[in-house]
N, C-alpha and C positions, 0 to 999 in steps of 0.2 A: 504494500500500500504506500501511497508517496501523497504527499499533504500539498500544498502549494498557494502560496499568499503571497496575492500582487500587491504592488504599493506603486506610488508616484503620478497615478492621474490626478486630476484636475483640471482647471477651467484657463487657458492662456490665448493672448492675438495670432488670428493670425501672422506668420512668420515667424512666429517665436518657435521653441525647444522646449521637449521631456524628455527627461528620460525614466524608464520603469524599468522596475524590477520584480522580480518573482523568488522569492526561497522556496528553497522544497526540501520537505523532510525524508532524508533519505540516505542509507548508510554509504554508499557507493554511485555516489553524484557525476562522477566522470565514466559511467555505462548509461547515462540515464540522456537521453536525445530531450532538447527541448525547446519547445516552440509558443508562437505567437499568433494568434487570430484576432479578428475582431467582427464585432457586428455593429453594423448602423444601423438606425433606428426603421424600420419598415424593409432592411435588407436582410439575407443572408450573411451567415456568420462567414468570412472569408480569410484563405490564408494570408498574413503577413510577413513571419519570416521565421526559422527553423535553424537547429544548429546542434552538431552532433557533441554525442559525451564527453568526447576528445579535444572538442572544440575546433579538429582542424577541417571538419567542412562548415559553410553553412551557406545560406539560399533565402533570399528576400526576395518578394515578387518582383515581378515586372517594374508596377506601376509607382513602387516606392524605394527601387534602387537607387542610391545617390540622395535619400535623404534619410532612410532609416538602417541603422545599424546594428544588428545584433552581436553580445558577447555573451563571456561568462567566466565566473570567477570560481572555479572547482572547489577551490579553499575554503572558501564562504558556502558554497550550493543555494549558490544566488547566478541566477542570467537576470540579463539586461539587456535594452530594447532604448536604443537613444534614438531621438525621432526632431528632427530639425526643419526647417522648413515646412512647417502646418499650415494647413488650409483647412476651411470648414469641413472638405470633406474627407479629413480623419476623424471629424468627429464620430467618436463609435464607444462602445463597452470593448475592452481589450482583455482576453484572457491568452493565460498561461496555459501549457498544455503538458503533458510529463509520457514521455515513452521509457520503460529501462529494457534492458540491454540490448542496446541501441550505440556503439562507443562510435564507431565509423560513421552514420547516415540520419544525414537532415533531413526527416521526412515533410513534404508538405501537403499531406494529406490528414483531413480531420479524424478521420478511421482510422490512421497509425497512434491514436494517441489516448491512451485509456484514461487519465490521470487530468482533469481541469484543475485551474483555481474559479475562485468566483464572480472575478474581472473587478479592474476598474477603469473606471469613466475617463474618460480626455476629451474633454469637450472646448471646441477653437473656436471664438467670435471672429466675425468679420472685422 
């Protein structure tokens, strides 16, 4: 079983920065894959960005390459999710996602991933 508690949304301008983070309880944090979705409000929850237990792959979509960037701190069993250049439409509920034994592959599908936190909010004005 793997726990997982996001932190760092809130409400910022467009053009501004967040960064989030997720802990997750879990003895052996570097076979544990982990990722980032989100949903807006009247969409589908969608993939954001994924990164493997080893930390040496990782895979951010298309449409938010070059402004959001995934890590992770093994030490801690804490990932992170720095997100720069906001527009209204990141506004969404952003969850974590916990796959283990996973050490090589960012998966980016929501089926690879048994393990949510409970999301939170990042909401961008104009």
């Amino acid at each position: 079983q793997v726990q997982l508690v996001e932190s760092g949304g809130g409400l910022v301008q467009a053009g501004g920065s967040l960064r989030l983070s997720c802990a997750a309880s879990v003895r052996t944090f570097s076979t544990v894959a982990m990722a980032w979705f989100r949903q807006a409000p009247g969409k589908e929850r969608e993939f954001v960005a994924a990164i493997s237990g080893n930390g040496a792959n990782a895979n951010v979509a298309n449409s938010m390459k070059g402004r959001f960037t995934i890590s992770r701190d093994n030490a801690k069993n804490t990932v992170y999710m720095q997100m720069n250049s906001l527009n209204v439409e990141d506004t969404a509920v952003y969850y974590c996602a916990a796959r283990t034994g996973a050490i090589w592959t960012a998966y980016a599908s929501q089926n690879s991933y048994p393990y949510w936190g409970q999301g939170t909010q990042v909401t961008i004005s104009a």
